[in-house]
KOLZA-298911 format. One record per residue (C-alpha): residue number from 1; residue in three letters; y, x, z. Coordinates in Angstrom, 1 decimal. Example, Ala and Ser with C-alpha at 12.3 -4.5 7.8 and 13.67 -1.06 7.14 Angstrom:
2
resi	resn	py	px	pz
1	ALA	-4.5	12.3	7.8
2	SER	-1.1	13.7	7.1
//
This chain:
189
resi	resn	py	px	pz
1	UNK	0.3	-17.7	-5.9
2	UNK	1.9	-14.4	-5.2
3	UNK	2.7	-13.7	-1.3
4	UNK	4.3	-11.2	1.0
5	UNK	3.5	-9.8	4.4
6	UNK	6.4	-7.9	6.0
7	UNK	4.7	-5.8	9.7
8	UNK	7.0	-4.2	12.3
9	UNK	5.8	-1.3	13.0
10	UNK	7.4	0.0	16.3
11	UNK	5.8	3.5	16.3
12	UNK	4.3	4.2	12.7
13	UNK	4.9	8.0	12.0
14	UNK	7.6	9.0	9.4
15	UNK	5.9	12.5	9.0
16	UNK	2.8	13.3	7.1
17	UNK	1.8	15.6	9.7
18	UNK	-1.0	13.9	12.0
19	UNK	-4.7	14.2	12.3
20	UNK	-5.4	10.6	12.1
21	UNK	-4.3	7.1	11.8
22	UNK	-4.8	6.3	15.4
23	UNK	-2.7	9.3	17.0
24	UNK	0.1	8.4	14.1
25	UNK	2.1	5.8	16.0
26	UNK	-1.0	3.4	15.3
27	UNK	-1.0	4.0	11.6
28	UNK	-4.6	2.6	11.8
29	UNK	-2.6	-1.3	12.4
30	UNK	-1.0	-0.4	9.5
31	UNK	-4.0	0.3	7.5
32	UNK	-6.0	-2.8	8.9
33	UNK	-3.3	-5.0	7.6
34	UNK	-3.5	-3.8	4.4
35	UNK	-6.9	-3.8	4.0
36	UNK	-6.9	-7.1	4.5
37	UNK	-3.9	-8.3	2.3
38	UNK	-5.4	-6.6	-0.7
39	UNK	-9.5	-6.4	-0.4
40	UNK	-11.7	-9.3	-1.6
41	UNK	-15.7	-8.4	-2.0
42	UNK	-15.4	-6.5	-5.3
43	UNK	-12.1	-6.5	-6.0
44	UNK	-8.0	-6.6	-5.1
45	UNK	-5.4	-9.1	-4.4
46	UNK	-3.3	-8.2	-7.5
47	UNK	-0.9	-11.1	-6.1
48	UNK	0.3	-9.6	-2.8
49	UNK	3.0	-7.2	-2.0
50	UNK	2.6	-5.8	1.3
51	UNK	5.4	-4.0	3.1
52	UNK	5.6	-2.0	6.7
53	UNK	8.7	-0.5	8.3
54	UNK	7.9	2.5	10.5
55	UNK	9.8	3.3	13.3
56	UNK	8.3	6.0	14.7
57	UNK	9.5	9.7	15.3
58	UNK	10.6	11.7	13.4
59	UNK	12.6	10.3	10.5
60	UNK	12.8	6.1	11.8
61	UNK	12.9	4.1	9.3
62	UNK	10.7	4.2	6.4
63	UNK	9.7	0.6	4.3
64	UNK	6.4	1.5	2.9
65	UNK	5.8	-1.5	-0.1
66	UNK	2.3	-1.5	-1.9
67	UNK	2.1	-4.1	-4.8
68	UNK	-1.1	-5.4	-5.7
69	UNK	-0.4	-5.4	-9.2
70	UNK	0.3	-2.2	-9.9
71	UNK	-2.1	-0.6	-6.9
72	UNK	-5.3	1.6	-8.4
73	UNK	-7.7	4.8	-6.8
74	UNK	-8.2	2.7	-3.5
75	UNK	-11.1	1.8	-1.5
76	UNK	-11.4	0.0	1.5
77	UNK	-12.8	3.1	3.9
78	UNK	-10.2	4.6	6.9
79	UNK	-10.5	8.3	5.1
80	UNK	-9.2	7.0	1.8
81	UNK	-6.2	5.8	3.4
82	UNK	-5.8	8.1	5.7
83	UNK	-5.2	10.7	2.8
84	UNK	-3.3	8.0	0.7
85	UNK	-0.7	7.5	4.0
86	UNK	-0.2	11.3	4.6
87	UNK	0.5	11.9	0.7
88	UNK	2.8	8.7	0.6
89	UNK	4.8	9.8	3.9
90	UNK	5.0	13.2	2.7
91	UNK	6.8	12.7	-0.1
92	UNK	4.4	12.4	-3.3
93	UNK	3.2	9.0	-5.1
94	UNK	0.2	7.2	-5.6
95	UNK	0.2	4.4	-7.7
96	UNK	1.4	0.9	-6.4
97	UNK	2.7	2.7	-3.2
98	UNK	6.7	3.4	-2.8
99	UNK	8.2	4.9	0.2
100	UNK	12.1	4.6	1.0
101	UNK	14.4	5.3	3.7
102	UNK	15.6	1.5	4.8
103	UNK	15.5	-0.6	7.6
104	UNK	14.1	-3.8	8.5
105	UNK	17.0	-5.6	8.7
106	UNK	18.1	-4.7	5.1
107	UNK	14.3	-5.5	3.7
108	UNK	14.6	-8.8	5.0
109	UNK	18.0	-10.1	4.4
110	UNK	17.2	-9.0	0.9
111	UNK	13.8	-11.1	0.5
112	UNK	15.4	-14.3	2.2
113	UNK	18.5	-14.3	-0.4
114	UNK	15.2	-15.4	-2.8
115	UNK	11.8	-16.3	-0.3
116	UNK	11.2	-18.4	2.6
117	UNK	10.9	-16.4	5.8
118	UNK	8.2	-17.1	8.5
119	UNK	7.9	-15.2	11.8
120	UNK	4.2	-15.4	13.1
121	UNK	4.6	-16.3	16.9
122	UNK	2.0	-18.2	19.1
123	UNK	5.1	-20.5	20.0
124	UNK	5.3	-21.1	16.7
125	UNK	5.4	-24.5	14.3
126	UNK	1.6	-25.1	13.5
127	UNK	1.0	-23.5	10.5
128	UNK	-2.1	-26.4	9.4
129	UNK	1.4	-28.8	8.7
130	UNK	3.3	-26.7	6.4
131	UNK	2.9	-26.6	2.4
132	UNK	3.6	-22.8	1.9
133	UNK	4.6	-21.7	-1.4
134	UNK	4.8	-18.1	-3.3
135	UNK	7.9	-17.7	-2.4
136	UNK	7.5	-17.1	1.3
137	UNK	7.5	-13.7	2.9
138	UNK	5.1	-13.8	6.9
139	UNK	6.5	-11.4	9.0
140	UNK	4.4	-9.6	11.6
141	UNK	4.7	-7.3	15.0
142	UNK	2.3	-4.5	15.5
143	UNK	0.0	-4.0	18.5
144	UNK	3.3	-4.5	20.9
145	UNK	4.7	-6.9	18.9
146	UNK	8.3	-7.8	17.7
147	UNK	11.2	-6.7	20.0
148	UNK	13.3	-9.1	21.0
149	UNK	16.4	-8.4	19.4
150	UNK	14.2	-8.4	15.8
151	UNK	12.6	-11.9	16.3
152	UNK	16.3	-13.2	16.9
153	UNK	17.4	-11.6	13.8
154	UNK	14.4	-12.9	11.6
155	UNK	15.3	-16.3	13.5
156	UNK	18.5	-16.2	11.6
157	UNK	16.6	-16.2	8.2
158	UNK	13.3	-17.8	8.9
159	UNK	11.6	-19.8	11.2
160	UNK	9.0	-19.4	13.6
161	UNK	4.7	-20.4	12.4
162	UNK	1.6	-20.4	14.5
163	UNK	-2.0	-19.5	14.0
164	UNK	-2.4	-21.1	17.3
165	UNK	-2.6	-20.5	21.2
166	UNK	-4.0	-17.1	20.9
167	UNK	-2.7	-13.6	19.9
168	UNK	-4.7	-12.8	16.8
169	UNK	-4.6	-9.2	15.5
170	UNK	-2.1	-8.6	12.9
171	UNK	-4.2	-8.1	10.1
172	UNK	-6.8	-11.1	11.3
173	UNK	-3.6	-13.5	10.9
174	UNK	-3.0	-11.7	7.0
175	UNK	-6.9	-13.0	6.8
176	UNK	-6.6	-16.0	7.7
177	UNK	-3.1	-16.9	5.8
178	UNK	-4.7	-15.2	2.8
179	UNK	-7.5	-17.8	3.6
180	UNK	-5.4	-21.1	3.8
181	UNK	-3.2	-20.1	1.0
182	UNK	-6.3	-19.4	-1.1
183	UNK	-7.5	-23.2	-0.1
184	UNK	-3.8	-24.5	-1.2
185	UNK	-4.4	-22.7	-4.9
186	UNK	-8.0	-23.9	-4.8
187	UNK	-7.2	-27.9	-3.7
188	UNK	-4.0	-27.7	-6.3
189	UNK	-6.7	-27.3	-9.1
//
């Protein structure tokens, strides 16, 4: 079952210059979330495309897409990445990664002219009731979170899911929705 995760990433650098991930408009979110869409024990999630659209200075926006399928020369480590983000946002390619001048608002209405569209939000529909399929795209905030004015605009394509109660870190909810979509393959079987 292939699958999408879409994060808003309010401050993500749009210049290769920066010493690390952390002091890079919070590249390192960016990271976390795609370690975990892609990294099983021993192997990647060829089945995920994972995008992020970085807002932050100096050249807002930027949709970063990595496509398991197609990904290669990764590991899971901060340093690997680190190197792989710089090169990326600078200009030059690494397999599996593109990087394009475009904003959220144009990634999305494309994917919801073909996928389902669901906005992780605490106030959110229970996500335990809901039959997802592979042609859904889980949109996420960053450490802030959506703004406003982007959550009503998803609103007009999607709808909003839960995790639950909490605020979960925005690559723990890619875990876990990797997890229950893994257990909706696994009981279809």
């Amino acid at each position: 079952m292939d699958r999408e995760f879409l994060l808003f990433s309010r401050l993500g650098k749009t210049s290769g210059v920066f010493n690390n991930l952390h002091d890079a408009g919070r590249l390192d979110i960016t990271y976390e979330c795609i370690i975990a869409s892609f990294f099983l024990s021993h192997g990647l999630r060829r089945n995920v495309t994972f995008h992020s659209i970085l807002n932050g200075p100096p050249n807002p926006p930027l949709h970063l897409q990595i496509e398991g399928k197609n990904l290669y020369d990764v590991r899971t480590d901060v340093w690997t990445w680190q190197k792989i983000l710089k090169k990326v946002i600078s200009g030059k390619s690494h397999p599996g990664i593109t990087l394009e001048k475009r904003s959220f608002e144009s990634v999305l209405r494309e994917k919801a002219d073909t996928k389902k569209i669901f906005v992780l939000e605490e106030d959110g529909k229970k996500i335990t009731s809901e039959d997802y399929s592979s042609n859904s795209v889980f949109v996420l905030g960053d450490h802030i979170g959506l703004p406003k004015k982007v959550e009503n605009f998803i609103l007009r394509y999607g709808e909003k899911i839960s995790l639950g109660n909490r605020p979960y870190l925005a690559s723990s909810c890619i875990t876990i929705l990797n997890y229950l979509l893994d257990c909706q393959i696994k009981s279809r079987s």
